[in-house]
N, C-alpha and C positions, 0 to 999 in steps of 0.2 A: 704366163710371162710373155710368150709369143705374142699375142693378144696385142698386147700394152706394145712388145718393140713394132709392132706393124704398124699401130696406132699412129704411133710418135714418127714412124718413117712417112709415114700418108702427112702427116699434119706437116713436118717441115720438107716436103717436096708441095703442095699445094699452095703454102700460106707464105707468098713470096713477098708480101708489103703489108708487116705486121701492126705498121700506123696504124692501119684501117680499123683493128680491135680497138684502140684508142676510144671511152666514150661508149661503147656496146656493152652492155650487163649478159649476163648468162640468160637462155630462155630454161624454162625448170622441165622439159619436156626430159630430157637424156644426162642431162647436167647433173653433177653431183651439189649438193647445195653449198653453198660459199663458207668458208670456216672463216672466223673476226671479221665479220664486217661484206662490204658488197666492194669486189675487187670487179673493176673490167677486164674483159677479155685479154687486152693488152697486157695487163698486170700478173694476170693466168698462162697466155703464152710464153713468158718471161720466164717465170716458175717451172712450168711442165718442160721448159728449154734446157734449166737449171738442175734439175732433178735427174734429167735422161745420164747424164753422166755416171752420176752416184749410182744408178740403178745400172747401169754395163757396168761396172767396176765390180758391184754387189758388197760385199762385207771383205773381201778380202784386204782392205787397206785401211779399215777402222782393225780388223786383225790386228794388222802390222802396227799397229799403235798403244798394244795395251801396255797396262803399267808392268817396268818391270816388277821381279818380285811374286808374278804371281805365274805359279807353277801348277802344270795339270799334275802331277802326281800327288803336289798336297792336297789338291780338291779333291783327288778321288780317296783319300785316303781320310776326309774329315766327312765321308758317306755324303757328299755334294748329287752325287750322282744317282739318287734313290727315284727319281724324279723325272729321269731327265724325256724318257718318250714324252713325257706330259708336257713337260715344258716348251720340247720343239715343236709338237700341234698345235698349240696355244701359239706360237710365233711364227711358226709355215699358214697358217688358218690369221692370222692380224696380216702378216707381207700380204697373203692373196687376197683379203680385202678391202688393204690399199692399192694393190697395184689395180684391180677392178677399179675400183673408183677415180684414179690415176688413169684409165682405159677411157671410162664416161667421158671422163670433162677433157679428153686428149680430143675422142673423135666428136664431144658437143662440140667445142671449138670450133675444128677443121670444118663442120658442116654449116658454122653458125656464117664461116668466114667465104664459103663456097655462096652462101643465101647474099650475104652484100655484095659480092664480086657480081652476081646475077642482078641483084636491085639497081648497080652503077650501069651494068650492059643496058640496061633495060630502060635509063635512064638516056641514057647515050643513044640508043634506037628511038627514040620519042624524040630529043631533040633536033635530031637531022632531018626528021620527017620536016 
C-alpha cells in the first residue's frame, strides 16, 4: 500500500498541467492495460485522482454505512463465520492486486507525462537555435 501512496504522491507533485495527457494513449510497456475501452491518459489521471481519496479513507466509511438490521452476533450465530480466514485472503490478495495495478498505471502515467514535458523542452531547444 505504501507503493501505491508514493506512487500517487510522485504523480501529483510532478504532473502540474494535466491538459498535456489530453489526446496521449497509455504505452503497454508498465501500463496496466485499459478496462472498456481506450481511455487517455487525461481521462486516467482524473480516475487515479478520484480513487486516492477512497483508498486513504479505506473501508471504514462504506463501514459506517451498512444497513441497519444487520447484526454481528446474528451472523455468528447462523455459523457465517466457518469461512471467514478464507474469505479475508481471497479479499487481502483482490485489494493487493488492485492496488498493484492502481501502482502501474499511477507511475505509467507520471513517466509517460515526465517523456512530453522533455519532447516540449526539446522542442523549445530546437526552436531557438
Amino acid at each position: 500500500m505504501e507503493q501505491y501512496f508514493s506512487a500517487t504522491r510522485k504523480m501529483e507533485r510532478e504532473v502540474m498541467f494535466p491538459s498535456l495527457l489530453r489526446g496521449v494513449f497509455p504505452q503497454q510497456e508498465g501500463a496496466a492495460p485499459a478496462t472498456g475501452g481506450r481511455a487517455d491518459l487525461y481521462e486516467r489521471y482524473q480516475l487515479l485522482k478520484a480513487i486516492k481519496p477512497v483508498v486513504e479513507k479505506g473501508l471504514a466509511s462504506v463501514a459506517d454505512q451498512s444497513p441497519p438490521g444487520t447484526d454481528a452476533d446474528t451472523a455468528l450465530d447462523e455459523g457465517a463465520d466457518s469461512n471467514l480466514e478464507e474469505r479475508l485472503s481471497h479479499h487481502v490478495n483482490g485489494l493487493q492486486q488492485v492496488l498493484t495495478d492502481l501502482t502501474k498505471n499511477t507511475k505509467a502515467l507520471t513517466r509517460r507525462y515526465s517523456q512530453i514535458l522533455e519532447q516540449i523542452s526539446l522542442s523549445e531547444d530546437q526552436s531557438s537555435s
